[in-house]
Structures are given as C-alpha cells and as structure tokens.
Residue frames as a rotation matrix with the C-alpha (Angstrom) as fourth column:
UNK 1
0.369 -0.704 -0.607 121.29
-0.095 0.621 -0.778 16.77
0.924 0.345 0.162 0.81
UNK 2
0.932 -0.255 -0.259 122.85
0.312 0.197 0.930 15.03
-0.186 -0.947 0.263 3.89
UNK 3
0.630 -0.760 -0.158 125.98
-0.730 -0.510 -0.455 16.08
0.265 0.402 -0.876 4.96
UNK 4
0.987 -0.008 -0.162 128.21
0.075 0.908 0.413 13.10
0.144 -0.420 0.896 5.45
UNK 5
0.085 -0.981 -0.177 131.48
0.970 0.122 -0.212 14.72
0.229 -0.154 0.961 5.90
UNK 6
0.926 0.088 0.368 132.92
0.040 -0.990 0.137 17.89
0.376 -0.112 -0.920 7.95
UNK 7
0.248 -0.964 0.092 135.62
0.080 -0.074 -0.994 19.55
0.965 0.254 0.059 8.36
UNK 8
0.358 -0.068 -0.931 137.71
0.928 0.137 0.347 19.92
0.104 -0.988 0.112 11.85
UNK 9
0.407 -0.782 0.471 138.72
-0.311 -0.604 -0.734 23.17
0.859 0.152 -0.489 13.32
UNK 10
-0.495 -0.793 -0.356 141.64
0.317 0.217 -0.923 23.44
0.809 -0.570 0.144 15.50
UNK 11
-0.079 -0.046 -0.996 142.06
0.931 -0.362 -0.057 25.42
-0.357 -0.931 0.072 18.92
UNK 12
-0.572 -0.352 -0.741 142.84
0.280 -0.933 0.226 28.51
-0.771 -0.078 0.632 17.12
UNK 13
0.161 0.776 -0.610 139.94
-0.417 -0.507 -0.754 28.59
-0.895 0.376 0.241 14.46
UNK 14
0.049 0.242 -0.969 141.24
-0.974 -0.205 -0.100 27.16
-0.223 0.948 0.226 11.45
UNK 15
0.845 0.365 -0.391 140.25
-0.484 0.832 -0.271 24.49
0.226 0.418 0.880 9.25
UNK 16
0.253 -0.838 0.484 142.43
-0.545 0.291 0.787 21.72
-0.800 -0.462 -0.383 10.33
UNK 17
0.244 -0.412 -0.878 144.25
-0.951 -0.279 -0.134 20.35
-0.190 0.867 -0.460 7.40
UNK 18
-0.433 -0.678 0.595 144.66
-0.861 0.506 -0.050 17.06
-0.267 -0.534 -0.802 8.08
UNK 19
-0.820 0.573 -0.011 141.01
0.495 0.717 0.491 15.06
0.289 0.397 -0.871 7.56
UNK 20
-0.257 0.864 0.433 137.57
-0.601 -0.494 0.628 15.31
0.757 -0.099 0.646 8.15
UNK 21
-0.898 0.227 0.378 135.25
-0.157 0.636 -0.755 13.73
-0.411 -0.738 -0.535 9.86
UNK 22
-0.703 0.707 -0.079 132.42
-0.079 0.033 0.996 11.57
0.707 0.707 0.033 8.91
UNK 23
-0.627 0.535 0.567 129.30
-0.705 -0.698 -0.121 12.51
0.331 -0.476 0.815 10.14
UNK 24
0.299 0.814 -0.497 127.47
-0.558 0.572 0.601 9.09
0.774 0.098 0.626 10.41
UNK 25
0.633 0.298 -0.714 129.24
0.515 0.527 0.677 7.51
0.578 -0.796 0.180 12.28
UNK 26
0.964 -0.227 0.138 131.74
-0.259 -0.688 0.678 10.56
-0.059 -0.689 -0.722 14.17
UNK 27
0.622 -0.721 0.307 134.71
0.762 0.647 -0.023 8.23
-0.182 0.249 0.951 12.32
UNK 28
0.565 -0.544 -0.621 137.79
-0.398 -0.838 0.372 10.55
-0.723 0.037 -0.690 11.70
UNK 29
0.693 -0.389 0.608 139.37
0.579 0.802 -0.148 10.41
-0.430 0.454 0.780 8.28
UNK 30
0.279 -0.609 -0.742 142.44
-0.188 -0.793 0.580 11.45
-0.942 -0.023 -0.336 7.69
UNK 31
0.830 0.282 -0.482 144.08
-0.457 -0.153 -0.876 12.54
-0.321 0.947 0.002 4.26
UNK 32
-0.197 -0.795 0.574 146.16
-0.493 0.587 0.642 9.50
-0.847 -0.156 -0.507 3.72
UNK 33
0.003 0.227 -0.974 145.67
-0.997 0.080 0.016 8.47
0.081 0.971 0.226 -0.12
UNK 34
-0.682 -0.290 -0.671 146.34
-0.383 0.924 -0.009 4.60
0.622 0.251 -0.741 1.00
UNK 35
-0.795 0.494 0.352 143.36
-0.301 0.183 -0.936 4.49
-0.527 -0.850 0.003 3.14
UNK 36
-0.701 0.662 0.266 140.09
0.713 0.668 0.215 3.15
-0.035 0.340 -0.940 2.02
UNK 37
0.188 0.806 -0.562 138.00
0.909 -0.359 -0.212 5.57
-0.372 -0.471 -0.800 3.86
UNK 38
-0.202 -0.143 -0.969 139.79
-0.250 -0.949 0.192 8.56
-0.947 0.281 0.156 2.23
UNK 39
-0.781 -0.368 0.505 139.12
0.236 0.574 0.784 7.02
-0.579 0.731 -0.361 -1.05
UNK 40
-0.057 0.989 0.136 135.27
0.966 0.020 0.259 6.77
0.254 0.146 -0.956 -0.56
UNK 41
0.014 0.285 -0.958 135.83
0.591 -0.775 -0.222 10.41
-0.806 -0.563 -0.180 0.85
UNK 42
-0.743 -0.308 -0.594 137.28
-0.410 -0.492 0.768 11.50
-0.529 0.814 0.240 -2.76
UNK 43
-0.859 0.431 0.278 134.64
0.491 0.537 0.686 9.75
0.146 0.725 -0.673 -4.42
UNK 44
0.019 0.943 -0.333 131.83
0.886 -0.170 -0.431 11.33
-0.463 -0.287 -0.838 -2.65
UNK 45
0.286 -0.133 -0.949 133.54
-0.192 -0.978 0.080 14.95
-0.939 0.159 -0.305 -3.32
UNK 46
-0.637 -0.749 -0.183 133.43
-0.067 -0.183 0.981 13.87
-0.768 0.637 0.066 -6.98
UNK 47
-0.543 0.683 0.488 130.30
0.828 0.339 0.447 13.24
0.141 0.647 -0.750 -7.48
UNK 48
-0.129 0.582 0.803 129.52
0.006 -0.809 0.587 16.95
0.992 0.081 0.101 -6.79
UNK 49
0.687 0.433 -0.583 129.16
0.586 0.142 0.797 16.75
0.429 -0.890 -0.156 -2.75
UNK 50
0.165 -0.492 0.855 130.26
-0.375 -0.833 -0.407 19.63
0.912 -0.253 -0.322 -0.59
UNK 51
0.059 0.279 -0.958 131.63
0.876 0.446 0.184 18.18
0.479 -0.850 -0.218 2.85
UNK 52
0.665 0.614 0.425 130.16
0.305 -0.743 0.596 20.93
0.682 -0.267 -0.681 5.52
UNK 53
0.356 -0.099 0.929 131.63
-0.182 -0.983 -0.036 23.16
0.917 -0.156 -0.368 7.79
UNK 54
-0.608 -0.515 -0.604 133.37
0.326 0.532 -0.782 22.89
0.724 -0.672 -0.155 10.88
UNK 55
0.301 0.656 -0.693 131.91
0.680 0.362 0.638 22.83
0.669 -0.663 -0.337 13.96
UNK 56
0.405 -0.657 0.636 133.38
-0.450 -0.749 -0.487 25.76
0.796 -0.089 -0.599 16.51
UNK 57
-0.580 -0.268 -0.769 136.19
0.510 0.617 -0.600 24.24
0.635 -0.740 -0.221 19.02
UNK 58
0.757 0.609 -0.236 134.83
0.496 -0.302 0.814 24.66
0.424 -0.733 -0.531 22.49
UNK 59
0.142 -0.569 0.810 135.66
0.026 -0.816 -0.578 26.92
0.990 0.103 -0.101 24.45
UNK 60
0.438 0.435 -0.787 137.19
0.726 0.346 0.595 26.62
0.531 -0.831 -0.164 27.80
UNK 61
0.596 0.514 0.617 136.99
-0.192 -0.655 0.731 28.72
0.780 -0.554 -0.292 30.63
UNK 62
-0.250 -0.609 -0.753 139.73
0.466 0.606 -0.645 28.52
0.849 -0.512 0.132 33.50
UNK 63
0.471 0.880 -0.056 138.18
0.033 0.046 0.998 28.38
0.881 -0.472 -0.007 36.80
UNK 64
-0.061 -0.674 0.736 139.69
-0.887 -0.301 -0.350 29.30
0.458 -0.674 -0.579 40.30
C-alpha cells in the first residue's frame, strides 16, 4: 500500500497536531473540516488507510 499521507513532527519531536501532509504532491493539509482536501483526507482514513509516520525534523548544527 502507498502511503499518501504523513504526519509532521515539530522541532521538539512530536507529532504536530495540526495536519498532515500529502505525500504526492508535498501539499500540506491542515485539519480544517471546511476544506476539501481534509475531507478527501477523512475519506481515505475511512476506508481503512493508515497515514505514515513522520519524518525526523532536521537537525541543525550552530557553526562558528
């Protein structure tokens, strides 16, 4: 099974709470019930789809 939706994490590791992201085209959707795109996101995660894992934030490094 593709995944076609993942979660975001923050800066500080956790699952960000907000939306996902879809994986096809890198589109951020947020959980806003009057969108479209969150619509088709509840539909997908009703027909039995799991949306996948974040990704780890990067990590940055502060440089003299």
């Amino acid at each position: 099974m593709t995944i076609m939706y993942k979660k975001i994490m923050d800066m500080n590791g956790n699952d960000y709470a907000y939306g996902v992201v879809r994986t096809s085209d890198n589109e951020f959707v947020p959980f806003d019930p009057s969108l479209p795109d969150y619509q088709v996101y509840l539909q997908w995660v009703a027909e039995g789809n799991t949306t996948g894992e974040a990704d780890l934030p990067p990590i940055y490094v502060e440089t003299d």
